[in-house]
Backbone as a chain_set.jsonl record, in Angstrom:
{"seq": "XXXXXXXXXXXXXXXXXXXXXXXXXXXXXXXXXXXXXXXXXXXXXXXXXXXXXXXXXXXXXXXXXXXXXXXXXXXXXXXXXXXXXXXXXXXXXXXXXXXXXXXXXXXXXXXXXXXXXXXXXXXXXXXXXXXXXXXXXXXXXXXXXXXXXXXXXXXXXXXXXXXX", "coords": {"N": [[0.847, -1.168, 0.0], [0.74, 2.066, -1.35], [2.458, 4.819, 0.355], [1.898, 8.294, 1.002], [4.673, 10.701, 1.112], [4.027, 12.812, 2.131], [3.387, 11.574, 4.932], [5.002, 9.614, 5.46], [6.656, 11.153, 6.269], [5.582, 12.089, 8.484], [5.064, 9.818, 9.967], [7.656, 9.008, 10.681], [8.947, 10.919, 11.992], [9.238, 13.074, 14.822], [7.354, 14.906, 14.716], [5.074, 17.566, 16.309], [3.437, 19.343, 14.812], [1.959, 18.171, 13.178], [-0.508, 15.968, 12.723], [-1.453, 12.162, 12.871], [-4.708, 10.18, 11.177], [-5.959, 7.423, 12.206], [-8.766, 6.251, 10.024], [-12.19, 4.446, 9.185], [-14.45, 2.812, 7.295], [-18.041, 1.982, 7.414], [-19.657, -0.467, 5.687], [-22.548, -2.184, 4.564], [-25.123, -3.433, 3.081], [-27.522, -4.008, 4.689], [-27.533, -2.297, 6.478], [-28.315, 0.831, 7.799], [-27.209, 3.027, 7.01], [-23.734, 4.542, 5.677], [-21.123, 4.125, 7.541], [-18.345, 6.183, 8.556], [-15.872, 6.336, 10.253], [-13.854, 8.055, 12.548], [-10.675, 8.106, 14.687], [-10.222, 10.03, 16.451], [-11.196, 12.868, 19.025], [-12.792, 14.391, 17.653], [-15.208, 15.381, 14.873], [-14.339, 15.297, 11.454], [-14.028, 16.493, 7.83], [-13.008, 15.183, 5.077], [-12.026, 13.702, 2.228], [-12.973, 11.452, 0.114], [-12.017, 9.601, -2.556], [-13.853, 11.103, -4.366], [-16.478, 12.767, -3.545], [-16.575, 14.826, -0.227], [-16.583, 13.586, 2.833], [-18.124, 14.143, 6.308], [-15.998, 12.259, 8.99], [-17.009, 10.937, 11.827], [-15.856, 10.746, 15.17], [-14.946, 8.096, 16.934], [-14.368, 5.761, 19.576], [-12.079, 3.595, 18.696], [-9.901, 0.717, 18.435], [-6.985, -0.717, 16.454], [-5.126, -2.888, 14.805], [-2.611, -3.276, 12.703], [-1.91, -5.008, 9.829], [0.949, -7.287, 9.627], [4.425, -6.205, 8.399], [5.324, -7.782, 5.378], [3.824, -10.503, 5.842], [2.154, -13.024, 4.412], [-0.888, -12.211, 4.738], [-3.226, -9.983, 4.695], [-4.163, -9.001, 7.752], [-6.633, -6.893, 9.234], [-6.81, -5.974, 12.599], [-9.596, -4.861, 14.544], [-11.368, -3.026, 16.762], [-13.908, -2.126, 18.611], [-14.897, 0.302, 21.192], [-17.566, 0.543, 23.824], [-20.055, 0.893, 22.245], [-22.961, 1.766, 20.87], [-26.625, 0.405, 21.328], [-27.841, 1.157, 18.596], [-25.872, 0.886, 16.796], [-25.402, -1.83, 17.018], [-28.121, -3.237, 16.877], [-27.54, -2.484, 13.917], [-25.84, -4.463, 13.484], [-26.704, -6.576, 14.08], [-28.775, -6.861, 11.92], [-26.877, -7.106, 9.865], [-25.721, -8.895, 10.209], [-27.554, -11.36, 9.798], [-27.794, -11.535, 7.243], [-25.977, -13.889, 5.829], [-24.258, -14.319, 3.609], [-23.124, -12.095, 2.918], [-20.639, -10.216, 3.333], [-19.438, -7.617, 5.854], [-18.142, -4.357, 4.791], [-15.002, -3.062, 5.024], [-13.02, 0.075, 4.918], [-10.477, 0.949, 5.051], [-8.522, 3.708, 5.699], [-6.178, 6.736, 5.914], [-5.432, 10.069, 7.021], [-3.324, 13.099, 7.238], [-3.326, 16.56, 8.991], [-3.829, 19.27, 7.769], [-4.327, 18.162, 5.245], [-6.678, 17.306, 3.034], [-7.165, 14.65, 1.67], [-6.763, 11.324, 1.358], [-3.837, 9.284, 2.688], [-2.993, 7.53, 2.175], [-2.924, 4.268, 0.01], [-6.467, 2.645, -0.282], [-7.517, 0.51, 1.958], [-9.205, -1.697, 0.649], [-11.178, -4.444, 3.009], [-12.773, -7.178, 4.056], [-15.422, -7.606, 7.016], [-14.457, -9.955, 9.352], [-15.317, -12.637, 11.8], [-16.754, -11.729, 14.133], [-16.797, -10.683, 17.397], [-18.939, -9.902, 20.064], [-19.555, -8.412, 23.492], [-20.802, -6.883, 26.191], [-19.326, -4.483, 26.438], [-17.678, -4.347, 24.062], [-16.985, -4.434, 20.679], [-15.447, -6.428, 18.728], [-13.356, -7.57, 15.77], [-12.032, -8.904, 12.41], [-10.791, -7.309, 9.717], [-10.378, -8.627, 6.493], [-8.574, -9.232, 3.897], [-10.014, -11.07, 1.069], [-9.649, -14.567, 0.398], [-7.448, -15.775, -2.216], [-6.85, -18.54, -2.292], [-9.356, -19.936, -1.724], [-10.74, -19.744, -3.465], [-13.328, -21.245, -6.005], [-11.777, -23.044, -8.311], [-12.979, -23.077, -12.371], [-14.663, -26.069, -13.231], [-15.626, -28.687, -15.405], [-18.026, -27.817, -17.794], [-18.077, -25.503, -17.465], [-14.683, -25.14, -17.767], [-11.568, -23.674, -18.666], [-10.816, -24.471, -21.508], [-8.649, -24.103, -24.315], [-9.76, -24.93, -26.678], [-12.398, -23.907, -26.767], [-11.711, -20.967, -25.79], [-9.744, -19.328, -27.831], [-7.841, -17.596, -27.883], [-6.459, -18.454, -25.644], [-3.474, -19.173, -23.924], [-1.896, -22.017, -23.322]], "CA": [[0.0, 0.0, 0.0], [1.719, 3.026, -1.453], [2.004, 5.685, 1.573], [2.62, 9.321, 0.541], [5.821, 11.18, 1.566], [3.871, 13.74, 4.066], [2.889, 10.26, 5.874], [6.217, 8.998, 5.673], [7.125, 12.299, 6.914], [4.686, 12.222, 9.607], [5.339, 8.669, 10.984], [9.497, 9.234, 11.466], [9.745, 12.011, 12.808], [8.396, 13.21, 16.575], [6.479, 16.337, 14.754], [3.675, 17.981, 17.316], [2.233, 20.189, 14.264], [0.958, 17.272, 12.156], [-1.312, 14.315, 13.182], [-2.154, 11.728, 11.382], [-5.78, 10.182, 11.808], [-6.815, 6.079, 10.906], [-10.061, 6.042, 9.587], [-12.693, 3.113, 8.929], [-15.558, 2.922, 6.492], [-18.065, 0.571, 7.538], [-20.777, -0.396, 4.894], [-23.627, -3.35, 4.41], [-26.527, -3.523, 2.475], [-28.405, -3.9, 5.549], [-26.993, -0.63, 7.222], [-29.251, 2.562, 7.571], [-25.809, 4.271, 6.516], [-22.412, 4.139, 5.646], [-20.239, 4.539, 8.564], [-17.263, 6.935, 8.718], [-15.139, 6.617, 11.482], [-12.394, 8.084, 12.59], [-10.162, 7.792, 15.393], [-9.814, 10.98, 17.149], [-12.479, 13.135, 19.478], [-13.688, 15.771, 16.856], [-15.135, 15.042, 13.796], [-13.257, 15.672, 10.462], [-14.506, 16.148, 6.884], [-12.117, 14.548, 3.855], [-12.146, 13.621, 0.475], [-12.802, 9.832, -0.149], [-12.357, 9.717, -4.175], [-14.747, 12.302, -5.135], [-17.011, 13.439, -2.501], [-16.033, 15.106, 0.868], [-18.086, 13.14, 3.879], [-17.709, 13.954, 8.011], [-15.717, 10.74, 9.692], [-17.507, 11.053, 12.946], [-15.196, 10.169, 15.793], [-15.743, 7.222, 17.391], [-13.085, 5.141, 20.175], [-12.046, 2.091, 18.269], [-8.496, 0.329, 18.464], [-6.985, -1.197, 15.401], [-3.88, -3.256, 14.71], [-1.908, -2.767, 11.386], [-1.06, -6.045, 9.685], [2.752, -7.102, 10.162], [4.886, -6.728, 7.347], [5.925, -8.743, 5.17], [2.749, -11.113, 6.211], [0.979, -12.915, 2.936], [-2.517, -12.119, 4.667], [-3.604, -8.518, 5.59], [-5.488, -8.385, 8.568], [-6.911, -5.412, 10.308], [-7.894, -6.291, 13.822], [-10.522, -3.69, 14.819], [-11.792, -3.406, 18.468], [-14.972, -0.764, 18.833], [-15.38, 0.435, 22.827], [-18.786, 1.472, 24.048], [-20.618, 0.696, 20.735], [-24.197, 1.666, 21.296], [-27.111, -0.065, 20.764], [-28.23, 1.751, 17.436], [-24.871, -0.085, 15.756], [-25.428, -3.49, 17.668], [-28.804, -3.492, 15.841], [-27.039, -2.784, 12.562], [-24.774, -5.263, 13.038], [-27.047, -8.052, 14.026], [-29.351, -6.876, 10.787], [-25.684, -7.715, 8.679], [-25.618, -10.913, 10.887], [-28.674, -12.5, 9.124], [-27.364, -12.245, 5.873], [-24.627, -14.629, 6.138], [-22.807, -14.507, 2.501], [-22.753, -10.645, 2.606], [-19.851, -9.668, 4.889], [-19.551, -6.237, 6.172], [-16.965, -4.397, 3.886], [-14.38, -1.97, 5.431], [-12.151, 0.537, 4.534], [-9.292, 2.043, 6.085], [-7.697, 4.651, 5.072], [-5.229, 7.171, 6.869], [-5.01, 11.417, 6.555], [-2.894, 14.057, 8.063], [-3.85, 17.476, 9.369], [-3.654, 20.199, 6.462], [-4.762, 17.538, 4.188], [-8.358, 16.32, 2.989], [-6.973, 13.365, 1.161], [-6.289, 9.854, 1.998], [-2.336, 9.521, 2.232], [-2.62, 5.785, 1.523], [-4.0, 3.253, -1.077], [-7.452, 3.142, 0.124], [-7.546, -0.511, 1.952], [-10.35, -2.709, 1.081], [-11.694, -5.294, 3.39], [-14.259, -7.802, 4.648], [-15.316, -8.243, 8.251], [-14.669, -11.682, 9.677], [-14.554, -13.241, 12.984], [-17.0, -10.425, 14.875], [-17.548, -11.138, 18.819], [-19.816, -8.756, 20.75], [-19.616, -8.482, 24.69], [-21.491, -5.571, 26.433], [-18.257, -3.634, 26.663], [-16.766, -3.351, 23.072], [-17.356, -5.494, 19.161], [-14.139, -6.391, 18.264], [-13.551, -7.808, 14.867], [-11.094, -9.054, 11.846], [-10.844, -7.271, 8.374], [-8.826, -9.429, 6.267], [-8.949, -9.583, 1.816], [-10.669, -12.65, 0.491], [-8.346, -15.676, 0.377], [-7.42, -16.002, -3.119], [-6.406, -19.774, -2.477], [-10.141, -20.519, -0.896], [-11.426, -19.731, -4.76], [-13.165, -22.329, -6.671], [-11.299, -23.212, -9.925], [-13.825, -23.58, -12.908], [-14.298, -27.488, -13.533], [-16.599, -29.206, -16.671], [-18.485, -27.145, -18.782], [-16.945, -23.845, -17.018], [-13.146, -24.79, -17.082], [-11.198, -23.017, -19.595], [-10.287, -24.833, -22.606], [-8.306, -23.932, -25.767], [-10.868, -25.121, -27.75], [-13.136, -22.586, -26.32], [-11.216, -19.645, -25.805], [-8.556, -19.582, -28.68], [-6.737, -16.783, -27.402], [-6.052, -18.944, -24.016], [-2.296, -20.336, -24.117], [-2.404, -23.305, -21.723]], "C": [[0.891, 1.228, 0.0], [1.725, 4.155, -0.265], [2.907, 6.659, 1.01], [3.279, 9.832, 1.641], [5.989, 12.546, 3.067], [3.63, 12.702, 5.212], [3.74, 9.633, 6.198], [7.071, 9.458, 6.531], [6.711, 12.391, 8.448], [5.308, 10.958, 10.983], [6.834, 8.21, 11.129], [9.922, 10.111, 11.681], [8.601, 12.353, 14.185], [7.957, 15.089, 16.029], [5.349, 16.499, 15.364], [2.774, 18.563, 16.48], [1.953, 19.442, 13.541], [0.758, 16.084, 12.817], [-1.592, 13.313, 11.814], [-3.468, 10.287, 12.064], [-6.216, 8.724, 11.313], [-8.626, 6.929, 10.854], [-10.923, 4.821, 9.473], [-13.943, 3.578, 8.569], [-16.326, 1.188, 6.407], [-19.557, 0.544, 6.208], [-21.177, -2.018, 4.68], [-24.826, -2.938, 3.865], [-27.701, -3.837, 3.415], [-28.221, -2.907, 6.555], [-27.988, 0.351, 6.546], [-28.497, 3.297, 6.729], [-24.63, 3.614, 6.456], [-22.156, 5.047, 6.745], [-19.158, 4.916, 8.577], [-16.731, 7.204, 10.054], [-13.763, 7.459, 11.506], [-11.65, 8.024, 14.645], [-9.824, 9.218, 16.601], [-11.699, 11.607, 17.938], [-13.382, 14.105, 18.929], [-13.88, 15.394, 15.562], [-14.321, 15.888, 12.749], [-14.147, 15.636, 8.892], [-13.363, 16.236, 6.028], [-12.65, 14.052, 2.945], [-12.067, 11.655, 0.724], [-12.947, 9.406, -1.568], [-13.451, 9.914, -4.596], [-14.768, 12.81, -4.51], [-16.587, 13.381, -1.007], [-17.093, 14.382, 1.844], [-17.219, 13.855, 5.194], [-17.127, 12.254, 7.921], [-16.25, 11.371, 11.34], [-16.485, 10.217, 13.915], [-15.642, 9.464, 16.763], [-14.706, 6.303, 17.779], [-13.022, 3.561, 19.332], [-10.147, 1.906, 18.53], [-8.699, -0.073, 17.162], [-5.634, -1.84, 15.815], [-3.724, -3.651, 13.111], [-1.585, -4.663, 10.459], [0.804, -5.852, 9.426], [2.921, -7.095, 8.058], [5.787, -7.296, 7.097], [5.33, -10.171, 5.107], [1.973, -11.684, 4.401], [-0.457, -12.544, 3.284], [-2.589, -10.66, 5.188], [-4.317, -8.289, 6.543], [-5.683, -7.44, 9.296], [-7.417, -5.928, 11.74], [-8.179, -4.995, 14.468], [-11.074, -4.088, 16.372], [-12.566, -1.713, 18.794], [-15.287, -0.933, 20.512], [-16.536, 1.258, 22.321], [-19.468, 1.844, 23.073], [-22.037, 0.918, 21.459], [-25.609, 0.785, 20.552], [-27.96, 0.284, 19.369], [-27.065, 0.893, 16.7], [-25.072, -1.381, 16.246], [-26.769, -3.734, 16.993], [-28.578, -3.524, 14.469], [-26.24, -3.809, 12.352], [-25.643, -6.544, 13.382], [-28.417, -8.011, 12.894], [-28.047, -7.326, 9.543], [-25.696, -9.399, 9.224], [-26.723, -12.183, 9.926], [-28.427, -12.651, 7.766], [-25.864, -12.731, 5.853], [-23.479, -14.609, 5.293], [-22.772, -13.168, 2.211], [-21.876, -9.812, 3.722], [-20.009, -7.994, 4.812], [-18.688, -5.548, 5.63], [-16.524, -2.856, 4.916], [-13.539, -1.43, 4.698], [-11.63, 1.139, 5.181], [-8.198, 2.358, 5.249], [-7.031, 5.84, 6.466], [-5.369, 9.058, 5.889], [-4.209, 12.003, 7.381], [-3.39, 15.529, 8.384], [-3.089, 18.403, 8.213], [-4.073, 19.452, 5.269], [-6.237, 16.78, 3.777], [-8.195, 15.208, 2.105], [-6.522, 12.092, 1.453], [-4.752, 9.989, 1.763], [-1.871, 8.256, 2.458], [-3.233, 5.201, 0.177], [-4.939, 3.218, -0.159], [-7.278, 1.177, 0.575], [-8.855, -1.346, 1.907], [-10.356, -4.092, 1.068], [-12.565, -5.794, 3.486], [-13.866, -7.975, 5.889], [-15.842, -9.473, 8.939], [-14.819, -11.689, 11.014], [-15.432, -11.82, 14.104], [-17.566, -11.189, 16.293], [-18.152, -9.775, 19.313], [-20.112, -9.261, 22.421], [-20.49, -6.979, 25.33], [-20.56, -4.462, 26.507], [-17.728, -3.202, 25.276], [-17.535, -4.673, 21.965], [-15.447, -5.488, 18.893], [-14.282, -7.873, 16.624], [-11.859, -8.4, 13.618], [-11.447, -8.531, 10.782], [-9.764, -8.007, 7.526], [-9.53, -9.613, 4.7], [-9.709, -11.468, 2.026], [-9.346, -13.308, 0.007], [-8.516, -15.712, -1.113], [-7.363, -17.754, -3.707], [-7.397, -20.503, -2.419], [-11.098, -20.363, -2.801], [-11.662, -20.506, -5.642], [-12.839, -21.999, -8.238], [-12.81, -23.697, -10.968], [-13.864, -24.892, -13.599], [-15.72, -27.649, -14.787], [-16.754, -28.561, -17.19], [-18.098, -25.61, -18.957], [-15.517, -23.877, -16.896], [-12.96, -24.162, -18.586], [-10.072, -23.788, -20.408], [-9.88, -23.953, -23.723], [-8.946, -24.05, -26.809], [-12.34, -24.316, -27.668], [-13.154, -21.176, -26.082], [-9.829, -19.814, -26.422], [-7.52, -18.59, -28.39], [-5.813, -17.236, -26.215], [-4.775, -19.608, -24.338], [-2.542, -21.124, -22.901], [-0.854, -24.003, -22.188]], "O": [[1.631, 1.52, 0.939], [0.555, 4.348, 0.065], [4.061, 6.464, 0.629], [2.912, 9.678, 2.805], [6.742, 12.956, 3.951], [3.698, 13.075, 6.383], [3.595, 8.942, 7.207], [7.882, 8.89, 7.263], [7.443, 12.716, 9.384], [5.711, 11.055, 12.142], [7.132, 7.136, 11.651], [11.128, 10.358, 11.65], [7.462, 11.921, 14.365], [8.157, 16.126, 16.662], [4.466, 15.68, 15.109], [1.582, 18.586, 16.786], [1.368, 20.091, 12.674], [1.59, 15.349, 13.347], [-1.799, 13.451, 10.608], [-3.254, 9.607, 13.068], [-6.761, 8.629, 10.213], [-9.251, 7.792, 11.471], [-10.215, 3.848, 9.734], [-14.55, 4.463, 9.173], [-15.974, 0.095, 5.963], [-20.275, 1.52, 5.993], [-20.342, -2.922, 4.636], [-25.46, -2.003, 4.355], [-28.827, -3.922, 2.924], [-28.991, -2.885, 7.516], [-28.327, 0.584, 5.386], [-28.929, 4.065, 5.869], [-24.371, 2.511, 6.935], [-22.605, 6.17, 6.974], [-18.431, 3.924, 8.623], [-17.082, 8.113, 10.807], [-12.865, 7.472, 10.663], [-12.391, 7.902, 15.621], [-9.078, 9.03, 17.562], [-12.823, 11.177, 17.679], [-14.402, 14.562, 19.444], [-12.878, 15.044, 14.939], [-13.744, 16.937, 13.039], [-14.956, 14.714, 8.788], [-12.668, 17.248, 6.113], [-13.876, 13.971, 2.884], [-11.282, 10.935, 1.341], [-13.998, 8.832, -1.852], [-14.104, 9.052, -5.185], [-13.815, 13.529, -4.21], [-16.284, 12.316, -0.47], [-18.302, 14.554, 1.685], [-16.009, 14.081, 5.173], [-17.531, 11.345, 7.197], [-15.653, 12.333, 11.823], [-16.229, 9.065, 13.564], [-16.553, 9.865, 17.487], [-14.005, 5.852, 16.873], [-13.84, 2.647, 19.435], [-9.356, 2.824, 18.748], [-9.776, -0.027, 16.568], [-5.047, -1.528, 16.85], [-4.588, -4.226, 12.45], [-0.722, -5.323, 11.038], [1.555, -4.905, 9.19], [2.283, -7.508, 7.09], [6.79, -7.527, 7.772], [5.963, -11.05, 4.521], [1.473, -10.966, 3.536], [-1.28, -12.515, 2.369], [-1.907, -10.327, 6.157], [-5.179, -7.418, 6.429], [-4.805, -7.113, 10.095], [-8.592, -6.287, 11.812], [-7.332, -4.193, 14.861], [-11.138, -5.191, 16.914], [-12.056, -0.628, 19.072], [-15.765, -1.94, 21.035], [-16.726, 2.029, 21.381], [-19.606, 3.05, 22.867], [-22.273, 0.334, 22.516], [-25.602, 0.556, 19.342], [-28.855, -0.529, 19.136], [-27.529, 0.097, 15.883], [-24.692, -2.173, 15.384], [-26.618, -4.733, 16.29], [-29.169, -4.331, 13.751], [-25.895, -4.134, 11.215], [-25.226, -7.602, 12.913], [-29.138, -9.009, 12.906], [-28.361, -7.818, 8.458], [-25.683, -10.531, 8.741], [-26.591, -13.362, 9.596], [-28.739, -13.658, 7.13], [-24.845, -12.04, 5.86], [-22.297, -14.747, 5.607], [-22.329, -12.943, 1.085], [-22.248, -9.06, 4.623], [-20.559, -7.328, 3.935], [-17.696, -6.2, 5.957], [-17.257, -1.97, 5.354], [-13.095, -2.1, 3.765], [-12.155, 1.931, 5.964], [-7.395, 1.776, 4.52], [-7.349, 5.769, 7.653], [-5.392, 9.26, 4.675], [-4.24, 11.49, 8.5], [-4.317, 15.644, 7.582], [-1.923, 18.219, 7.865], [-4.188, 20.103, 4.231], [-6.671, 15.76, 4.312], [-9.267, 14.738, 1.723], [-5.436, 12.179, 2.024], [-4.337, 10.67, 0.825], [-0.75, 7.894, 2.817], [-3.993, 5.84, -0.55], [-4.598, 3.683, 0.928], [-6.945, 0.455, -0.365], [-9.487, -1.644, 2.921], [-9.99, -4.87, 0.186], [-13.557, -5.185, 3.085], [-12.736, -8.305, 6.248], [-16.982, -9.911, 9.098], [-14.432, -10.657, 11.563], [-14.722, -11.049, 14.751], [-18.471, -12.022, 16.337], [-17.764, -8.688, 18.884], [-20.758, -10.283, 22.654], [-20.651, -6.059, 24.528], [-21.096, -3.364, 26.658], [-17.359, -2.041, 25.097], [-18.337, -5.543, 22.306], [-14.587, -4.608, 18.927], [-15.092, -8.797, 16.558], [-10.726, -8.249, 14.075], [-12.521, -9.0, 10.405], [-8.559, -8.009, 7.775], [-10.663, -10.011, 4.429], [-9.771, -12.439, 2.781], [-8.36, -12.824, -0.548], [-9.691, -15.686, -1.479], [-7.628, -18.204, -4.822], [-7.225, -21.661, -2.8], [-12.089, -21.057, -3.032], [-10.708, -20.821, -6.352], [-13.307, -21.189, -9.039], [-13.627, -24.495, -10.51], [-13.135, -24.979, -14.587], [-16.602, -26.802, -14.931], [-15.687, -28.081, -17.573], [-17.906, -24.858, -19.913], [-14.93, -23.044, -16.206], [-13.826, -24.117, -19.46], [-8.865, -23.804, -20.166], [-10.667, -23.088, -24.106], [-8.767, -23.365, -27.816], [-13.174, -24.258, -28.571], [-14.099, -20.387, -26.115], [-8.889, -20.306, -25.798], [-6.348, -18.827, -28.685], [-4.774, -16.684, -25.85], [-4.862, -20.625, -25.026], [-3.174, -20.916, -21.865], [-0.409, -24.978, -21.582]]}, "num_chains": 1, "name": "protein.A"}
């Protein structure tokens, strides 16, 4: 994930006049709304390729995947989630093959643009206690993908452009 050079800037050196802010975009087809989070106590409005939205701030943890890692996962951890999102999330719960899709993205202060590749996830693995939702975003396994077999595999004699 390419990370621009004010971000690079930002996260090695011990500067006090620039922050820099995660974000998380939560969205489901059974959500009232898309959800714009961000990580700090004042909301923020930025650019998410086009249109500018608010990220409403809202206490969550996160952890970065390691690098170097073949899998990306985000582990997310929402404190003091109220029950207005614990109903949205157990309206995503009932549809089982439509995960919850996130995005996290990263800005700095003077800037309304993302100052990463924009990361998109799915959310796996969600527990809910009365205290916090904590969660996994992690890409779709590429390895877990079924190959097309019989009438759907991909023959030469069907697609002549196909070298095999």
């Amino acid at each position: 994930m390419p990370i621009s050079e004010e971000l690079k800037e930002v996260y090695t050196s011990n500067r006090t006049d620039t922050r820099f802010y995660d974000t998380v975009e939560l969205s489901h087809p059974a959500f009232s709304q898309v959800y714009y989070l961000v990580r700090d106590t004042s909301a923020h409005l930025w650019n998410i390729e086009g249109p500018s939205v608010t990220f409403m701030p809202y206490p969550f943890r996160l952890t970065l995947p390691e690098a170097g890692s073949n899998q990306q996962d985000l582990a997310l951890s929402f404190d003091n989630v109220d029950r207005t999102f614990m109903k949205e999330l157990e309206r995503a719960s009932e549809e089982i093959k439509t995960p919850i899709d996130v995005i996290y993205r990263v800005y700095i202060d003077g800037s309304s643009f993302c100052q990463i590749t924009p990361l998109n996830l799915k959310l796996t693995n969600i527990v809910a206690d009365p205290f916090a939702v904590s969660a996994t975003a992690s890409r779709p396994s590429l390895y877990e993908k079924k190959i097309p077999t019989g009438n759907e595999a991909f023959y030469d004699s069907r697609f002549k452009g196909l070298w095999l």
